[in-house]
C-alpha positions in Angstrom: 127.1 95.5 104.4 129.6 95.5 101.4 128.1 96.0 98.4 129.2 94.8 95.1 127.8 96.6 91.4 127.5 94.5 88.6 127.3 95.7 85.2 127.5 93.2 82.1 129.6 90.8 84.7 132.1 94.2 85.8 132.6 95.0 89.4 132.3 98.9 90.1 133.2 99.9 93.6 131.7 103.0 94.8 133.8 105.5 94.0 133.3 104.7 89.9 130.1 104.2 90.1 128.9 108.1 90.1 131.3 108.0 87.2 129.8 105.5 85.1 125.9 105.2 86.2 125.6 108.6 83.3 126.5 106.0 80.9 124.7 102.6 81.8 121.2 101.8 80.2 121.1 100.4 84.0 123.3 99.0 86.9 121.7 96.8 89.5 123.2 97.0 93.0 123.7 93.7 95.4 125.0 92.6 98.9 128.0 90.9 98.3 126.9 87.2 98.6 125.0 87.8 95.7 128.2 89.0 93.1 130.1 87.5 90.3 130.6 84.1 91.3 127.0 83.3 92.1 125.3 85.3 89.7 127.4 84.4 86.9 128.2 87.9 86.1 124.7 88.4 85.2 122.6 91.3 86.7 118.9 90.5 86.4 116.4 92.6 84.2 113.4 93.8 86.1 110.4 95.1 83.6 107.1 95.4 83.6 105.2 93.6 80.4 101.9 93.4 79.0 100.1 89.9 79.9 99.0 89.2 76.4 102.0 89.6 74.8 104.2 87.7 77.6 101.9 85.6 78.2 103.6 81.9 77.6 106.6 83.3 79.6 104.1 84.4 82.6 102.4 80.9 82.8 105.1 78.9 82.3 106.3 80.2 85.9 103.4 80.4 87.8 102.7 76.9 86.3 106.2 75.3 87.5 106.0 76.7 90.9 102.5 77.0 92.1 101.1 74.4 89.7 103.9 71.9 89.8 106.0 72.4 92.9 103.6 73.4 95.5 100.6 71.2 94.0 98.1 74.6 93.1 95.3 73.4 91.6 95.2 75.0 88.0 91.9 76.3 88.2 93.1 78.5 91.6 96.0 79.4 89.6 94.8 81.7 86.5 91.8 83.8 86.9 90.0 86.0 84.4 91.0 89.2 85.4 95.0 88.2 84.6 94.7 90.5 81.8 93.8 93.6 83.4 96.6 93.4 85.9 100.7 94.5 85.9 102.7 92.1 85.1 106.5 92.4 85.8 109.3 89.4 84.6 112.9 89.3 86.2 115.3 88.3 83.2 118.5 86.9 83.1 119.7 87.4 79.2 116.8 86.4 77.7 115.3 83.5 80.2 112.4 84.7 81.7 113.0 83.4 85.9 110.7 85.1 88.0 107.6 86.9 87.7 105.1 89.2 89.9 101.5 90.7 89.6 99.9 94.0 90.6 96.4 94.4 90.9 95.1 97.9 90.4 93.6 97.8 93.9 97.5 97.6 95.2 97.6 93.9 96.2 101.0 92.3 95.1 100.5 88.5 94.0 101.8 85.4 92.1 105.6 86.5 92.7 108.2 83.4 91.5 111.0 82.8 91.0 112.4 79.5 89.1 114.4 77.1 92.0 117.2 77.1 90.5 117.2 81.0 90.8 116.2 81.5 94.1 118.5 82.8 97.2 120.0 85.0 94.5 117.9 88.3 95.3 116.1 87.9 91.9 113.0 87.9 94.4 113.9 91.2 96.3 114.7 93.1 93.0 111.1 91.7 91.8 109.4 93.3 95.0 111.8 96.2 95.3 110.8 97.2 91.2 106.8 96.6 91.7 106.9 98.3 95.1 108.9 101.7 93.5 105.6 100.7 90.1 103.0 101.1 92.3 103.9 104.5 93.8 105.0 105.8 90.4 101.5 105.1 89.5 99.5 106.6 92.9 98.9 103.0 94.3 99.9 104.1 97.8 97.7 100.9 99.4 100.2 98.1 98.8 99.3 94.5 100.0 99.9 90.9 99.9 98.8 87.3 100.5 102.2 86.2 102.1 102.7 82.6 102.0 103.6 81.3 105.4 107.4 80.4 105.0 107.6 83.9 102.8 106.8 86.2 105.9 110.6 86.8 107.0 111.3 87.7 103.1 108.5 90.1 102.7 109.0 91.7 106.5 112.4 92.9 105.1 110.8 94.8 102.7 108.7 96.7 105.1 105.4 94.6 105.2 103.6 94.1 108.5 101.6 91.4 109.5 97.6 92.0 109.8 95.0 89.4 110.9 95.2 85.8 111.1 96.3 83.0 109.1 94.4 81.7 106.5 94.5 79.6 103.8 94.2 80.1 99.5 94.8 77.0 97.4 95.2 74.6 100.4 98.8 77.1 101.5 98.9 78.9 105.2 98.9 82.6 104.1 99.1 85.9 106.4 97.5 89.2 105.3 100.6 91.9 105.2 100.7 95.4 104.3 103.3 97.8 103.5 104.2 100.3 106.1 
């Protein structure tokens, strides 16, 4: 696979790349499909934020595509614990487009991504950064809920399928863990 390094819009092949990363507050790396002309030159921020503080950001996702677009019902949508959770946002400039959760117990949830932003590997950054969060912090039991349709997405990460299918808030779902 050719790969294509954005920075701020530039292309860097390869060879420049070990030049420059010494430089760059950060430098996001994707398959060609996703470069320039799709992306818009822009590179996607990955971070991890505090619910309370991102909190209108974090809803206004979840609420769009679970709430809106796949018909969740609110009140299986937020839960009490949100607060005590990780949080992580994808960012393009300053527009908050996709979002992701981490309970303590290593169970990855409530990953989205705007539609106009999907099929861009905003998604695959998302997982990629909570994945590396997790082990940085000793959570070596990752999990998920994978929504039916999601299973080929979350199978190139390195998730397995365990168990049956079963459904949360009226959506097919498969048990997968991280191998």
């Amino acid at each position: 696979m050719t790969l294509t390094f954005l920075y701020k819009g530039a292309h860097l092949d390869k060879a420049r790349v070990h030049k420059y990363t010494r430089r760059l507050s950060y430098i996001r790396v994707f398959p060609r499909k996703y470069s320039e002309s799709k992306m818009n030159g822009l590179a996607a921020k990955i971070k991890a934020c505090n619910w309370d503080e991102y909190y209108t950001d974090l809803t206004n996702i979840r609420r769009t595509v679970f709430v809106e677009e796949q018909n969740v019902d609110e009140r299986d949508e937020w839960d009490s614990s949100d607060p005590n959770h990780y949080h992580f946002m994808a960012l393009i400039g300053s527009d908050a487009v996709g979002c992701g959760r981490l309970v303590r117990d290593g169970q990855i949830g409530r990953m989205a991504v705007l539609a106009k932003h999907r099929n861009l590997g905003i998604g695959g950054q998302l997982l990629r950064f909570m994945i590396g969060f997790a082990k940085d912090k000793d959570i070596n039991n990752i999990f998920l809920h994978a929504q039916k349709h999601a299973i080929p997405f979350y199978s190139r990460f390195g998730f397995k399928i365990e168990g049956e299918v079963f459904y949360e808030a009226g959506i097919p779902h498969q048990f997968m863990k991280l191998t």
